[in-house]
C-alpha positions in Angstrom: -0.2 5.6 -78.4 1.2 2.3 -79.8 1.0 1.9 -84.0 2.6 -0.1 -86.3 3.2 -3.9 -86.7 6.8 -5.3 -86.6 7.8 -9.1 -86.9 10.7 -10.7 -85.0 12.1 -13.8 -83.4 12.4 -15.4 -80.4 15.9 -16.9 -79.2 16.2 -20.3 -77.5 16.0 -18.4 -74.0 12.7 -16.8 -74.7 14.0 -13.3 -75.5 12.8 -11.0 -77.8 13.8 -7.7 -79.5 11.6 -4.6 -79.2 11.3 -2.4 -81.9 12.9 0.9 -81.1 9.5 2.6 -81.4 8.3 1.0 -79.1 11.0 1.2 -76.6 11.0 5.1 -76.6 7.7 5.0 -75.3 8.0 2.3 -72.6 10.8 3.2 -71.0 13.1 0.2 -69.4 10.6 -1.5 -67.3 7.3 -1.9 -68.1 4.6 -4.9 -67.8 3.6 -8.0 -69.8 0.6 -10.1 -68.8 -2.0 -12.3 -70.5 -4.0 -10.9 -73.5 -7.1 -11.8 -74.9 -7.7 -14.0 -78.5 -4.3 -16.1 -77.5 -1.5 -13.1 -77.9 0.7 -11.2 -75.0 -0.3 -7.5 -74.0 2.7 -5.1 -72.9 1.7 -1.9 -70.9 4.3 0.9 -69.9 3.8 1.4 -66.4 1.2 4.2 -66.4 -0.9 2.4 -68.7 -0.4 -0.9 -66.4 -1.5 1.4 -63.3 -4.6 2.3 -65.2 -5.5 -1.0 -66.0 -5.0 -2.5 -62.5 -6.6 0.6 -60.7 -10.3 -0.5 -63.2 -9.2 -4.2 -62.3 -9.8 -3.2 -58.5 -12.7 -1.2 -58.8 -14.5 -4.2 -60.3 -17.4 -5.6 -58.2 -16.5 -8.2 -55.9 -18.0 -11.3 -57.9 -17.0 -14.7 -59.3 -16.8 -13.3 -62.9 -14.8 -9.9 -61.6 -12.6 -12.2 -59.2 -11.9 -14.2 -62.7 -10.9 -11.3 -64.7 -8.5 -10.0 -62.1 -6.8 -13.3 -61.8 -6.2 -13.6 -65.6 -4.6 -10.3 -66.3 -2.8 -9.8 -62.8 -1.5 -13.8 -62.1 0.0 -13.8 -65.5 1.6 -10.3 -65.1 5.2 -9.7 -64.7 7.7 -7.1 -64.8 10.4 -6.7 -67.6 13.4 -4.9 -68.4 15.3 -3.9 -71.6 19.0 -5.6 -71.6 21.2 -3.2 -73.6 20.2 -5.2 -77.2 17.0 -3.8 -77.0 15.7 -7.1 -75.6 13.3 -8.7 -72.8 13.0 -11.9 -71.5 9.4 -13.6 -72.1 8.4 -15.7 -68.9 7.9 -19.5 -70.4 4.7 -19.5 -68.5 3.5 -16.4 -70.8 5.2 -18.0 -74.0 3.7 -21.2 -73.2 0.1 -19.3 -73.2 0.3 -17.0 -76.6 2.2 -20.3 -78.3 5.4 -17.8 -78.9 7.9 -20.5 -80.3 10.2 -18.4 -83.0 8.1 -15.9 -85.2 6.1 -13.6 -83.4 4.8 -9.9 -84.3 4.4 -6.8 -82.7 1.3 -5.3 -83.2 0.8 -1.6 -81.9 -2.8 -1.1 -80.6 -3.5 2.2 -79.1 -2.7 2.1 -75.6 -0.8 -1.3 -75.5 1.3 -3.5 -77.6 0.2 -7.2 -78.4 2.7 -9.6 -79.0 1.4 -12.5 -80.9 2.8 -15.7 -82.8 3.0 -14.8 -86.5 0.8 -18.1 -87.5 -2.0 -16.9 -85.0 -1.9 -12.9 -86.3 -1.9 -14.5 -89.4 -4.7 -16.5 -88.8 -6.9 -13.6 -88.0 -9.0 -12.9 -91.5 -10.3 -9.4 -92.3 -11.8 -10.4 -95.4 -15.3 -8.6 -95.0 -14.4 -4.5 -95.1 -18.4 -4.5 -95.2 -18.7 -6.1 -91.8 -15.3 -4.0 -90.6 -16.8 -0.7 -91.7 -20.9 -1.7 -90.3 -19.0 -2.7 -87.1 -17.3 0.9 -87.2 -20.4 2.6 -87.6 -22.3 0.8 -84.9 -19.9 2.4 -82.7 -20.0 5.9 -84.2 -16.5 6.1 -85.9 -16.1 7.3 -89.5 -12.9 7.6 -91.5 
């Protein structure tokens, strides 16, 4: 379980430190694809399996066919160098608008990467709504 929220940078080749936290659970390898609301997921590899194995046991329509191409197209693998670093494909970078200042948010099973004026675009003003929303789905604090 991924938790915590940890701003970097991005260097001119498109390469960014992750947080020691972070890397203890992913191990070397792992997987970074397309995210939803305009930021980068990361999955370790188990995670990633899970994912993909509910990707394929979607039903064989447009929408399904749509959903797979998203997340699995825009996948790739990447590895740790030894300064704790990976090497964002421009492609991905391009898609989350990752240009220098980005953060790393943990979020349960997966880490979103996301550029810092986007995550900071995100409002949370309404703890009302927040904690309405929470109950709707039957969690308490």
């Amino acid at each position: 379980m991924f938790k915590g929220e940890y701003s970097h940078t991005i260097d001119t080749k498109g390469r960014l430190i992750i947080p020691a936290k972070f890397r203890e659970h992913l191990g070397e390898v792992f997987v970074i694809t397309k995210g939803l609301d305009g930021c980068l997921f990361i999955y370790d590899n188990e995670e990633w399996n899970n994912f993909e194995a509910g990707l394929r046991a979607l039903p064989p329509n447009k929408d399904s066919r749509m959903l797979v191409r998203f997340f699995s197209a825009g996948a790739a693998d990447v590895e740790v160098d030894k300064q704790g670093r990976i090497l964002i494909p421009s492609n991905l970078r391009e898609f989350a608008g990752l240009e220098k200042d980005v953060v790393l948010a943990g979020v349960a099973g997966r880490i979103e990467v996301w550029s810092k004026e986007r995550w900071e675009d995100q409002k949370y003003d309404d703890m009302d709504d927040i904690a309405e929303q929470m109950a709707d789905l039957g969690l308490s604090i």
